[in-house]
ROTIRO-749630 format. One record per residue: residue in three letters; x, y, z of N, C-alpha, C, CB in turn. Coordinates in Angstrom, 3 decimals. Glycine has a CB too. Layout:
N
+-------+----------+----------+----------+----------+----------+----------+----------+----------+----------+----------+----------+----------+
: pamar :      n_X :      n_Y :      n_Z :     ca_X :     ca_Y :     ca_Z :      c_X :      c_Y :      c_Z :     cb_X :     cb_Y :     cb_Z :
+-------+----------+----------+----------+----------+----------+----------+----------+----------+----------+----------+----------+----------+
:   ala :        X :        Y :        Z :        X :        Y :        Z :        X :        Y :        Z :        X :        Y :        Z :
...
+-------+----------+----------+----------+----------+----------+----------+----------+----------+----------+----------+----------+----------+
***
This chain:
143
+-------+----------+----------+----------+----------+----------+----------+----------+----------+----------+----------+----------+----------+
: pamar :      n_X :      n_Y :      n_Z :     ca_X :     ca_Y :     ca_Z :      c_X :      c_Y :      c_Z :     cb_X :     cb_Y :     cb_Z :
+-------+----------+----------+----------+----------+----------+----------+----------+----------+----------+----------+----------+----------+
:   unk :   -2.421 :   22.600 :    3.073 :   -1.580 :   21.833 :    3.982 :   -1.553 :   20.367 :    3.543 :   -2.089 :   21.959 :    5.441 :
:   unk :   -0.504 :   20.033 :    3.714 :    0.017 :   18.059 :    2.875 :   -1.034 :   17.347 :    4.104 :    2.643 :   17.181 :    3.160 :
:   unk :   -1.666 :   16.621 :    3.513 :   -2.120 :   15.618 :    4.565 :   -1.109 :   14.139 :    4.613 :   -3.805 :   15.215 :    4.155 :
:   unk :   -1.379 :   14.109 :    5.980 :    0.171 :   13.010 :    6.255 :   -0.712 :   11.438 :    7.471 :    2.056 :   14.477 :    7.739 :
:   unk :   -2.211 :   11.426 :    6.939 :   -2.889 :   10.551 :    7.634 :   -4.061 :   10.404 :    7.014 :   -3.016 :   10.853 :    8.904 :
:   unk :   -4.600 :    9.501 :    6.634 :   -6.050 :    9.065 :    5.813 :   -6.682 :    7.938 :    6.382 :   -5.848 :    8.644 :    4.247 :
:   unk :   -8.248 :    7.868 :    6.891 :   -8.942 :    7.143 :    7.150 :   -9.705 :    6.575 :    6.337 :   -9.353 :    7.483 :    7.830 :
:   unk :   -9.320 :    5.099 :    6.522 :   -9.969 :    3.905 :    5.660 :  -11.062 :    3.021 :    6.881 :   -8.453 :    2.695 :    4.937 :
:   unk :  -11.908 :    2.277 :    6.130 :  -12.684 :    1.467 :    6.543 :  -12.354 :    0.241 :    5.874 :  -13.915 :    1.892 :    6.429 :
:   unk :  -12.266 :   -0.865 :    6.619 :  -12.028 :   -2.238 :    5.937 :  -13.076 :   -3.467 :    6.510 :  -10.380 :   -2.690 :    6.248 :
:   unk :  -13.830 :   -4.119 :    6.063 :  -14.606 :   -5.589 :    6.448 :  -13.699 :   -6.290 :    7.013 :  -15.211 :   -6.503 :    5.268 :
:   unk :  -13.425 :   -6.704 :    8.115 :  -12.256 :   -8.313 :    8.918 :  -13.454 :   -9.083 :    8.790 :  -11.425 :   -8.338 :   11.091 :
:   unk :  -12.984 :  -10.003 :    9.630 :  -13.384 :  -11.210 :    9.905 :  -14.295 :  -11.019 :   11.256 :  -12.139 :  -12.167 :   10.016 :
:   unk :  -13.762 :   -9.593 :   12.021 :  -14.054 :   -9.142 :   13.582 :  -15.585 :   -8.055 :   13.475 :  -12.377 :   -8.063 :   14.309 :
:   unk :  -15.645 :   -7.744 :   12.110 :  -16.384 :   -6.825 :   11.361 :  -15.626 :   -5.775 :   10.724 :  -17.331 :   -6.266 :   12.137 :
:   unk :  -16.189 :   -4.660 :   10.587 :  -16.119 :   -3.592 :   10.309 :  -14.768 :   -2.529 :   11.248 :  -17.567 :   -3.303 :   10.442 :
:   unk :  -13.803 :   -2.104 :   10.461 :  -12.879 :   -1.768 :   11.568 :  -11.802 :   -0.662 :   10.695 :  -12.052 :   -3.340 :   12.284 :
:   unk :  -11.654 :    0.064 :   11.391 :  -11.084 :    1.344 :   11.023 :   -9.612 :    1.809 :   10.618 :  -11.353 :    1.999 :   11.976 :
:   unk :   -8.966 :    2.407 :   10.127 :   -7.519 :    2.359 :    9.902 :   -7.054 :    3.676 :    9.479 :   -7.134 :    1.323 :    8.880 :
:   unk :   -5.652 :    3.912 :   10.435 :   -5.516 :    5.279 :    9.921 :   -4.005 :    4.445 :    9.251 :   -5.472 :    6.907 :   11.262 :
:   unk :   -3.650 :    5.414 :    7.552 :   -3.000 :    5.404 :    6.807 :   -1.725 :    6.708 :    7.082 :   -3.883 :    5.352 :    5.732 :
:   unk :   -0.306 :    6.458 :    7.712 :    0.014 :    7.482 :    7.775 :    1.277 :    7.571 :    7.108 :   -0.086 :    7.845 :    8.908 :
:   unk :    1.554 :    8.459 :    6.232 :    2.732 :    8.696 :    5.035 :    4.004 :    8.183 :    5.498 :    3.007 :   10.313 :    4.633 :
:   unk :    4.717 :    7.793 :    4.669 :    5.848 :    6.744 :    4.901 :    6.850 :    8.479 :    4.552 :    5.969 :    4.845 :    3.465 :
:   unk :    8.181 :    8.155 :    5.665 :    8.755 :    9.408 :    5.443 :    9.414 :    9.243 :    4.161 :    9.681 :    9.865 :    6.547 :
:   unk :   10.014 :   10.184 :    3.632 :   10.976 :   10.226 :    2.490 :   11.864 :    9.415 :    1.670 :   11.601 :   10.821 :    2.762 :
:   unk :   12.687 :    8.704 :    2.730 :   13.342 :    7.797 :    2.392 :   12.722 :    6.446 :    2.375 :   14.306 :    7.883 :    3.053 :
:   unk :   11.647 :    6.233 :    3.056 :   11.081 :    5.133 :    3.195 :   10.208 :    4.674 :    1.658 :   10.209 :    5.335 :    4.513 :
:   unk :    9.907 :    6.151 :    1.349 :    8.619 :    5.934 :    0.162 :    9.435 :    6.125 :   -0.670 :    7.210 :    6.897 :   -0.023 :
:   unk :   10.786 :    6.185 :   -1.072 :   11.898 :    6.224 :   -2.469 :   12.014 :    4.945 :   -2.116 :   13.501 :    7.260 :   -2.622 :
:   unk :   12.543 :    4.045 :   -1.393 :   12.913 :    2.627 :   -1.425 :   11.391 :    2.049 :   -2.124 :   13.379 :    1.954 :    0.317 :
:   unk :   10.335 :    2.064 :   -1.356 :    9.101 :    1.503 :   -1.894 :    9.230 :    1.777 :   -3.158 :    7.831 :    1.986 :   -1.361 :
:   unk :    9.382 :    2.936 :   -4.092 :    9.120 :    3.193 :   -5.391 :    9.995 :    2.549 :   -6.094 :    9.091 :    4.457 :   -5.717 :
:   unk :   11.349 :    2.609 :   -5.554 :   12.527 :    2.020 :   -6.340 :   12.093 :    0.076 :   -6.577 :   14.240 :    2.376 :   -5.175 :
:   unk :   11.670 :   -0.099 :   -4.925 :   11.513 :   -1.303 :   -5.347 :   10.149 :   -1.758 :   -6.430 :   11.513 :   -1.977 :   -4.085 :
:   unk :    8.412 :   -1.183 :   -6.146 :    8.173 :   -1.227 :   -7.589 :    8.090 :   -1.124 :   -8.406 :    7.975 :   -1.263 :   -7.951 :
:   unk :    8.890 :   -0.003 :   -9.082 :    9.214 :    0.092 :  -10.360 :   10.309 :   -1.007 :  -10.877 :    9.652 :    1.458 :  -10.540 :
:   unk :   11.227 :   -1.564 :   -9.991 :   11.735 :   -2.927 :  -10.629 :   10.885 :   -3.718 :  -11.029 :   12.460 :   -3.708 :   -9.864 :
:   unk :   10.335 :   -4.503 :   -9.617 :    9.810 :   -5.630 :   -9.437 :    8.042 :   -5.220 :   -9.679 :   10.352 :   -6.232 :   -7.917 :
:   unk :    7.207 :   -4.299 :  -10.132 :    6.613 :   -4.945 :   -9.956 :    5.892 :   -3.858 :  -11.736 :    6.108 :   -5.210 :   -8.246 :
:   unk :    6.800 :   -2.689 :  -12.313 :    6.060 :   -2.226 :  -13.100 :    6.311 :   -3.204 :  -14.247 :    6.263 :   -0.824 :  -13.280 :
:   unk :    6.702 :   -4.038 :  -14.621 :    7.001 :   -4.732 :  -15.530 :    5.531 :   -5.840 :  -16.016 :    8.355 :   -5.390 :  -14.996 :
:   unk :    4.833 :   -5.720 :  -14.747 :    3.682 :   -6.809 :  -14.803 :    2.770 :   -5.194 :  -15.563 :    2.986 :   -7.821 :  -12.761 :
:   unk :    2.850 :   -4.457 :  -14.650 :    1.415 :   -3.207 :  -14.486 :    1.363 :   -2.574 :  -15.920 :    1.733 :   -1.634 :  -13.126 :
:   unk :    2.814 :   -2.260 :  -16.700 :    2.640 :   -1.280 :  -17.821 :    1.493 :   -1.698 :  -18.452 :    3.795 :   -1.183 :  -18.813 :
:   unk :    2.065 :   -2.655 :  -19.161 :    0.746 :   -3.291 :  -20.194 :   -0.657 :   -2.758 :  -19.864 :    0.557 :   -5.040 :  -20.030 :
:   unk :   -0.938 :   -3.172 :  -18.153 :   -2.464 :   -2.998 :  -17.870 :   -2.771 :   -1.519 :  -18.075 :   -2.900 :   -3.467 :  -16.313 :
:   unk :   -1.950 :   -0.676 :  -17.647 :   -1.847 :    0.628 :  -16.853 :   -1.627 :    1.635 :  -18.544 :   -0.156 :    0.621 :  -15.382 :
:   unk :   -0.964 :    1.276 :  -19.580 :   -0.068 :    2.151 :  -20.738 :   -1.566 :    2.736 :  -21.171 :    1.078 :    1.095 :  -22.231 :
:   unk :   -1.477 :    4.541 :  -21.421 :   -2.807 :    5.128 :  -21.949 :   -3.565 :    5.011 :  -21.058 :   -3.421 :    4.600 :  -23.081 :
:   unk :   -3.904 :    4.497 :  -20.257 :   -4.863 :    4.310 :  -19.374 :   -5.401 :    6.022 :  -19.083 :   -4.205 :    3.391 :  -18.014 :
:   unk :   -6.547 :    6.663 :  -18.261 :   -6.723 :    7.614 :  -17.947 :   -6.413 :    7.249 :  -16.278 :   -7.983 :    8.124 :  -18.538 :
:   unk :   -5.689 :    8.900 :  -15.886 :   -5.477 :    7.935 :  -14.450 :   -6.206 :    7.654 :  -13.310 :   -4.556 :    8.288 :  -13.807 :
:   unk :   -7.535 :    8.345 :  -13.602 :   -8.771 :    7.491 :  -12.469 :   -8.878 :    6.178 :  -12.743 :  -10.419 :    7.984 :  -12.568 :
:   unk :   -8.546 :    5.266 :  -13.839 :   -8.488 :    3.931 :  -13.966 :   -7.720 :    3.522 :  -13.528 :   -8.501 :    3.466 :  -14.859 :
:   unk :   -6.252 :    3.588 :  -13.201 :   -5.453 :    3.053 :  -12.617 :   -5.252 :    2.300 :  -11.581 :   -5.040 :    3.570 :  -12.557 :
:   unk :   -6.198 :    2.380 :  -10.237 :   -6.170 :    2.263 :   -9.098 :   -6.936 :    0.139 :   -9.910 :   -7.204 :    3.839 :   -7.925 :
:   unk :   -7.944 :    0.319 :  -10.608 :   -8.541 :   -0.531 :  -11.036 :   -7.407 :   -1.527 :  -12.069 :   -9.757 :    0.168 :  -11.629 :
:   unk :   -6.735 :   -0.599 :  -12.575 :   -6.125 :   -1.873 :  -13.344 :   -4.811 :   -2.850 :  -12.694 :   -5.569 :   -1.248 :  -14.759 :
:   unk :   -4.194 :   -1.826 :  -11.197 :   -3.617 :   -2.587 :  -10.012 :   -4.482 :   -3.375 :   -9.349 :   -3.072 :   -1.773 :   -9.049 :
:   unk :   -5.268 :   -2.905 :   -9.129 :   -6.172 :   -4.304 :   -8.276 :   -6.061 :   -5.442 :   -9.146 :   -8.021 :   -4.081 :   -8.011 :
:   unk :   -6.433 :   -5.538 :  -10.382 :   -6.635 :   -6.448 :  -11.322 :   -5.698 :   -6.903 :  -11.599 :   -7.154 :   -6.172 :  -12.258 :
:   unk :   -4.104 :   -6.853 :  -11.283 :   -2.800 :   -6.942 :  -11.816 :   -2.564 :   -7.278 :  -10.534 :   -2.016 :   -5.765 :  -12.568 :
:   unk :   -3.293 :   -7.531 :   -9.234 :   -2.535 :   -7.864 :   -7.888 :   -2.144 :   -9.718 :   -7.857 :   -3.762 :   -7.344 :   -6.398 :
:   unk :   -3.271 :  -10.260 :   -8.494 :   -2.491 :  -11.733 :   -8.461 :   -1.241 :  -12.116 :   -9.227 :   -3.389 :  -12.735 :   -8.926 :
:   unk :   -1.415 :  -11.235 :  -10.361 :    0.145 :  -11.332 :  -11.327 :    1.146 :  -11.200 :  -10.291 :    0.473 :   -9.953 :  -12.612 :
:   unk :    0.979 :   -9.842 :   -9.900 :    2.008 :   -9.179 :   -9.192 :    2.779 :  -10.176 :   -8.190 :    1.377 :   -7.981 :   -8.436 :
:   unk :    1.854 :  -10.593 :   -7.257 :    2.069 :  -11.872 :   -6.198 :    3.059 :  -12.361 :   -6.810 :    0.897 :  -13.022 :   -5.943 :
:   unk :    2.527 :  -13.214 :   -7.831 :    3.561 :  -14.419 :   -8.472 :    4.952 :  -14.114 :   -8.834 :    3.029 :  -14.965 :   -9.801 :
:   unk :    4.994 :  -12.834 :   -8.955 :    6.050 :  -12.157 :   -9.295 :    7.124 :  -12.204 :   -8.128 :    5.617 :  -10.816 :   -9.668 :
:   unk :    6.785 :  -11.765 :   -7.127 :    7.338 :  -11.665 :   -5.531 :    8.083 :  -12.667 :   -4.890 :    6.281 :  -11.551 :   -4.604 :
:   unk :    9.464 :  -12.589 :   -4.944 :    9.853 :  -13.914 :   -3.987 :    8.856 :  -13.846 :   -2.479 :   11.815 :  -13.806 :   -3.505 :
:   unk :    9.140 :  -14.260 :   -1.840 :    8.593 :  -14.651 :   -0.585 :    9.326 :  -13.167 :    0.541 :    9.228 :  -16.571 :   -0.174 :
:   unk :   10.565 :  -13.770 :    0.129 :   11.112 :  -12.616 :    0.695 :   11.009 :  -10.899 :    0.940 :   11.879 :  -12.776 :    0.268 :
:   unk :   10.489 :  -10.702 :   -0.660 :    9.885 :   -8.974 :   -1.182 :    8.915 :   -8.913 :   -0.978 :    9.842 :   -8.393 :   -2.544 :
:   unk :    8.115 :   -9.764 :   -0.884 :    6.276 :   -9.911 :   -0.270 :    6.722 :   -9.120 :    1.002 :    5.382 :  -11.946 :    0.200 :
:   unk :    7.729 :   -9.865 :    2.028 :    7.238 :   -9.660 :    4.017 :    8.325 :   -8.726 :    3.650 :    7.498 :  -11.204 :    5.743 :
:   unk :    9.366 :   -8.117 :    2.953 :    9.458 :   -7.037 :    3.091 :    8.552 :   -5.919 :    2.770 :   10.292 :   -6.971 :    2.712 :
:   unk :    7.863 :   -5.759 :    1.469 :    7.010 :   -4.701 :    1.135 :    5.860 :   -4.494 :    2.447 :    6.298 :   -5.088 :   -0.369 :
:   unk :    5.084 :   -5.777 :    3.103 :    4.119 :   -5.609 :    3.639 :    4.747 :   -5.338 :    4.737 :    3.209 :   -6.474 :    3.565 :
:   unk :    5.819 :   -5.668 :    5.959 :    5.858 :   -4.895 :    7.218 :    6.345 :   -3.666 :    6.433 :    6.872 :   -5.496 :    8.550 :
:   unk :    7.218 :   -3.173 :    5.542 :    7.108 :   -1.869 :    5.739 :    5.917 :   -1.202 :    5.576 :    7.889 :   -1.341 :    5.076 :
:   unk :    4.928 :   -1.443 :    4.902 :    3.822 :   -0.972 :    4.565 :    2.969 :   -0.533 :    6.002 :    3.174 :   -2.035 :    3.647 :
:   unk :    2.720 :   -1.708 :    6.562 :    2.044 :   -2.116 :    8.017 :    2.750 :   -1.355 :    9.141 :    2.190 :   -3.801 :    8.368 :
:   unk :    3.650 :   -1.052 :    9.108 :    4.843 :   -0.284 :   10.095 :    3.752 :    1.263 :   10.438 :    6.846 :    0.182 :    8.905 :
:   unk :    3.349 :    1.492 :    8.986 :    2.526 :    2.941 :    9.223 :    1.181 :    2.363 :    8.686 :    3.160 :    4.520 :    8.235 :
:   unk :    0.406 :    1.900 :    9.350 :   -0.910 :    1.885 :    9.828 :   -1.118 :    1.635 :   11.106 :   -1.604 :    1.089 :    9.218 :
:   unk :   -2.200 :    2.189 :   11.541 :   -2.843 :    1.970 :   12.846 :   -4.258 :    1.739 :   12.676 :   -2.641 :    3.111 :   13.772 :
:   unk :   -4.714 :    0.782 :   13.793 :   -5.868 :    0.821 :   13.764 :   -6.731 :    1.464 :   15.042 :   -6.096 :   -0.379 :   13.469 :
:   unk :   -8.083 :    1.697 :   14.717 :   -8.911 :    2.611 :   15.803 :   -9.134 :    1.261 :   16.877 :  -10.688 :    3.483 :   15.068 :
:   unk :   -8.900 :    1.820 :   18.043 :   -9.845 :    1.329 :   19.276 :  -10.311 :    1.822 :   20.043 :   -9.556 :    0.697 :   19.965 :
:   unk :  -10.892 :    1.610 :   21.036 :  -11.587 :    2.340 :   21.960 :  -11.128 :    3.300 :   22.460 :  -11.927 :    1.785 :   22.799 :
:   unk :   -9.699 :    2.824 :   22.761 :   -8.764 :    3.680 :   23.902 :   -7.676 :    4.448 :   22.917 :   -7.820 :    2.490 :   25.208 :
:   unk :   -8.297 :    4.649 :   21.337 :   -7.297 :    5.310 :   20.735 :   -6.441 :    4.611 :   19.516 :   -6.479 :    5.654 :   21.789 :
:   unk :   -5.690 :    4.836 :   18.959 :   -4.871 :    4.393 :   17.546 :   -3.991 :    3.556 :   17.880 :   -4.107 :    5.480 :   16.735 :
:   unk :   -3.690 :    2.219 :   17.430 :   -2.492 :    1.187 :   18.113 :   -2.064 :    0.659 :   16.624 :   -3.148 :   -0.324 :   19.418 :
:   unk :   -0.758 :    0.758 :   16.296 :    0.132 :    0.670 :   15.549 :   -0.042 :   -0.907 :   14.901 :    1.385 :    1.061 :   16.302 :
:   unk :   -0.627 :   -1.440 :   13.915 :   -0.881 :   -2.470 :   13.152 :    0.209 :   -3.817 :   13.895 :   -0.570 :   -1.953 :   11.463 :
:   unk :    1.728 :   -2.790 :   13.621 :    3.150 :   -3.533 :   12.913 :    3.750 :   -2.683 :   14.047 :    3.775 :   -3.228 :   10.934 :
:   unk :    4.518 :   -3.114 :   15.023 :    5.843 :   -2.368 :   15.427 :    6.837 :   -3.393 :   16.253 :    5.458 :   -0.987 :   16.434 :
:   unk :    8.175 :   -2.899 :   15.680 :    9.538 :   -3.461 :   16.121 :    8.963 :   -4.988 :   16.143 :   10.237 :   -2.788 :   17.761 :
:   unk :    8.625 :   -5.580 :   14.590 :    8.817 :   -6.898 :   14.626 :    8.127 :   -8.036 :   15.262 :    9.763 :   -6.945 :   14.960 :
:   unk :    6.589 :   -7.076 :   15.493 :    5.684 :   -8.156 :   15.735 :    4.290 :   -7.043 :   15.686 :    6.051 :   -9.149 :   17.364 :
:   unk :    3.223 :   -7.578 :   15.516 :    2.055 :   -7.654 :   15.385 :    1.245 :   -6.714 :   16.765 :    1.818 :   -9.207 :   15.241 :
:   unk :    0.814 :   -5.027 :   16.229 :    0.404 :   -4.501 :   17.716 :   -1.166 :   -5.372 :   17.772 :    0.249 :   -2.385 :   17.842 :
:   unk :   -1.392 :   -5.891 :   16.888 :   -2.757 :   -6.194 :   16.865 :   -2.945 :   -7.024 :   16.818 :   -3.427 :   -5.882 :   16.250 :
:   unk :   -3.149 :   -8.112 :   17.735 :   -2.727 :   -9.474 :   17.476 :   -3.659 :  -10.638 :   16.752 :   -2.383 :   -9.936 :   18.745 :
:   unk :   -5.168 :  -10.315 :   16.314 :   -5.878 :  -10.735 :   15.291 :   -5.248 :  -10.051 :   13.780 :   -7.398 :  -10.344 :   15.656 :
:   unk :   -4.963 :   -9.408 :   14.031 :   -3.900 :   -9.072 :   12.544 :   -3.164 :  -10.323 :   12.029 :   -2.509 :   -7.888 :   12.898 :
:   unk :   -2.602 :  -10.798 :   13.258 :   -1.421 :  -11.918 :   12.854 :   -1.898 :  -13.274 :   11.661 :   -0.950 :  -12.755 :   14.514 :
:   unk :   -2.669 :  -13.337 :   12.273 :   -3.054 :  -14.355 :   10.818 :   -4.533 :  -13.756 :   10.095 :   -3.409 :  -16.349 :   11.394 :
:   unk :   -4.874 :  -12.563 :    9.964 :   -5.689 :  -12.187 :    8.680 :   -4.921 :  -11.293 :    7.392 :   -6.955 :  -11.270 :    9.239 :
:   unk :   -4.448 :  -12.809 :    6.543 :   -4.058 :  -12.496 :    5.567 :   -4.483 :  -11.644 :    4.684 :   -3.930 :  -13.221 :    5.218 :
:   unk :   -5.613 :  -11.641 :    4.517 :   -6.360 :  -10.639 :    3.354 :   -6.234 :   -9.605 :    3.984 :   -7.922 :  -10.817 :    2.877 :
:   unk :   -6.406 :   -9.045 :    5.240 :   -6.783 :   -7.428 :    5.807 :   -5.349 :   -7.097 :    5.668 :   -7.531 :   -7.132 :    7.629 :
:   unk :   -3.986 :   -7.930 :    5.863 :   -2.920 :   -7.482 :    6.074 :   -2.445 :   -7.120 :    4.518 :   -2.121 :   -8.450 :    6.934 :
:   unk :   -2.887 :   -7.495 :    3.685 :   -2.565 :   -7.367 :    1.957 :   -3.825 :   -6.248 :    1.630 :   -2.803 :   -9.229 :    0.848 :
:   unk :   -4.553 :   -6.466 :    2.426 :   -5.557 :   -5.103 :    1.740 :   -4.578 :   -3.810 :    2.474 :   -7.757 :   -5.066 :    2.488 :
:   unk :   -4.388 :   -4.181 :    3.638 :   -3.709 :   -2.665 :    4.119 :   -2.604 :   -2.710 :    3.184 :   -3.107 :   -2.459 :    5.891 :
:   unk :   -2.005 :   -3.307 :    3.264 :   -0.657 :   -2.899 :    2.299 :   -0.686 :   -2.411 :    1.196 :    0.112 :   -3.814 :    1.956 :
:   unk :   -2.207 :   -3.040 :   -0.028 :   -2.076 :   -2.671 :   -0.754 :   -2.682 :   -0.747 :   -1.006 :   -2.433 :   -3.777 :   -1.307 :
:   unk :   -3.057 :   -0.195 :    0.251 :   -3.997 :    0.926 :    0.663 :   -2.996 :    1.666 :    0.848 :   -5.015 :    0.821 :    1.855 :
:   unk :   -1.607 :    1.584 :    1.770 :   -0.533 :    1.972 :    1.707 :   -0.101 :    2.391 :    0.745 :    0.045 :    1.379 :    2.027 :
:   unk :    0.416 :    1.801 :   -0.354 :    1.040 :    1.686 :   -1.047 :    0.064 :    2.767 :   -2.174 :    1.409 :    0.232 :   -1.158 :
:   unk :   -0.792 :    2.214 :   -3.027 :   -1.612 :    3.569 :   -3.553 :   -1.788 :    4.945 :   -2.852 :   -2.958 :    3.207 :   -3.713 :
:   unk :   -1.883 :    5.032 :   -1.832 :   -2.155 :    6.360 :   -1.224 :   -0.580 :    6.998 :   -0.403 :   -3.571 :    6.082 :   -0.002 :
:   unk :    0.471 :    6.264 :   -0.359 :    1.736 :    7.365 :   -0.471 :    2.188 :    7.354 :   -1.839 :    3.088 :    7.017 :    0.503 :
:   unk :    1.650 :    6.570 :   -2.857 :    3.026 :    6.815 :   -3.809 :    1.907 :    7.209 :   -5.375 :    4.419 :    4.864 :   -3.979 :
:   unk :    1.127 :    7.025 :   -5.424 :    0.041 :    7.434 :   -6.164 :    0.100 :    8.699 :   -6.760 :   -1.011 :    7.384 :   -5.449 :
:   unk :    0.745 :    9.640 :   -6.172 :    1.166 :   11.191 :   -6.642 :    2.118 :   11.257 :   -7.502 :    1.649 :   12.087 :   -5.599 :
:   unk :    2.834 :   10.056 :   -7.405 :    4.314 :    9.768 :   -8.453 :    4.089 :    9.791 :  -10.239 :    4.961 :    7.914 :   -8.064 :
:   unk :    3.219 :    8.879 :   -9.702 :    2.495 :    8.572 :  -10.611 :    1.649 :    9.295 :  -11.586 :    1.984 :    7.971 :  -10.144 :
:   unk :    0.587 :    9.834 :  -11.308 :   -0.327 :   10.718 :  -11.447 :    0.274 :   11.925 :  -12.050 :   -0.958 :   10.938 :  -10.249 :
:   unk :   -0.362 :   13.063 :  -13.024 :    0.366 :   13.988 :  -14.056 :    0.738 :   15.275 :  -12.855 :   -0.843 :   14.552 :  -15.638 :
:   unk :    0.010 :   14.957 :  -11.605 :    0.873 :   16.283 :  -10.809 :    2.145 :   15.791 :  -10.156 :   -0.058 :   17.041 :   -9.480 :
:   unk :    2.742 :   14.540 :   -9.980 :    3.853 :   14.106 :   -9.575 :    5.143 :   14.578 :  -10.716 :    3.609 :   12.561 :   -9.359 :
:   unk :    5.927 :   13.547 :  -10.465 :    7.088 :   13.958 :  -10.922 :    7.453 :   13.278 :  -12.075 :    8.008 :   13.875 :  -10.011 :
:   unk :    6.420 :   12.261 :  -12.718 :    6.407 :   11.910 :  -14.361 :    5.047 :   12.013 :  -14.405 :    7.029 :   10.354 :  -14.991 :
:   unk :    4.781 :   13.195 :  -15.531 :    3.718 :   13.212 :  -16.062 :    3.394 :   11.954 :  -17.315 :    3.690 :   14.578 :  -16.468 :
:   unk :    2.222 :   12.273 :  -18.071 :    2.211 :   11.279 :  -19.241 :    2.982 :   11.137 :  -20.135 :    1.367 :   11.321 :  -19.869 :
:   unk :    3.231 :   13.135 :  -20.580 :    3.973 :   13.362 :  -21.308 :    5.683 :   13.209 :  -21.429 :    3.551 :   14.248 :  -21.364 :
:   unk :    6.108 :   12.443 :  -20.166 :    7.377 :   12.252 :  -20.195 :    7.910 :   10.753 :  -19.836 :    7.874 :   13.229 :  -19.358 :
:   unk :    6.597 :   10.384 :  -19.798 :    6.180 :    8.609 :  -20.194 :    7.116 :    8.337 :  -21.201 :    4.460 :    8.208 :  -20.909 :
+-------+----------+----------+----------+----------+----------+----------+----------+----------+----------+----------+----------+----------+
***
């Protein structure tokens, strides 16, 4: 069975705090891909070319400040609310939606920059990571 939700743990500023990751539908995760394979494989090949692909995850992290610089301002707060749109985080009383309809369900979210770029970047590897990878839909060999 496809799993369509993954639990992460992340360090805030608040401590230790929980996050469910839940798959961006269809159309949502073709726009994401379309948009980094423009904008952002042009930085990654180099790091990423031959690579084996358990390294990969490592040579994006390492390619995330390039990447930044790369980003108008504009493709940044688009990539990250869509990203943030599907996370939630745990609370007491249950799962509350990071990001919805254009503001912040979490309102210490609003200005922790790093947790909001770590989720995004957690997003983003874990829906589209299969694309990638030799069981998706370009293997190495058609690299």
């Amino acid at each position: 069975m496809r799993e369509n939700a993954k639990m992460i743990t992340l360090r805030t500023p608040e401590g230790e705090r929980r996050f469910r990751l839940r798959k961006m539908d269809a159309m949502t995760g073709a726009c994401l891909l379309k948009f980094i394979v423009e904008k952002v494989s042009p930085v990654l090949t180099p790091l990423t070319e031959g690579a084996e692909d358990s390294a990969i995850p490592a040579a994006v992290e390492k390619a995330l400040p390039m990447v930044l610089q790369e980003l108008s301002d504009e493709d940044l707060r688009r990539v990250m609310l869509r990203c943030l749109r599907h996370v939630d985080m745990e609370l007491p009383a249950g799962f509350h939606p990071v990001h919805l309809r254009d503001r912040f369900g979490i309102p210490e979210l609003e200005e922790d920059t790093v947790t909001c770029l770590r989720l995004t970047y957690h997003e983003i590897l874990w829906c589209l990571a299969g694309f990638f990878a030799a069981s998706g839909l370009l293997t190495r060999e058609e690299a």
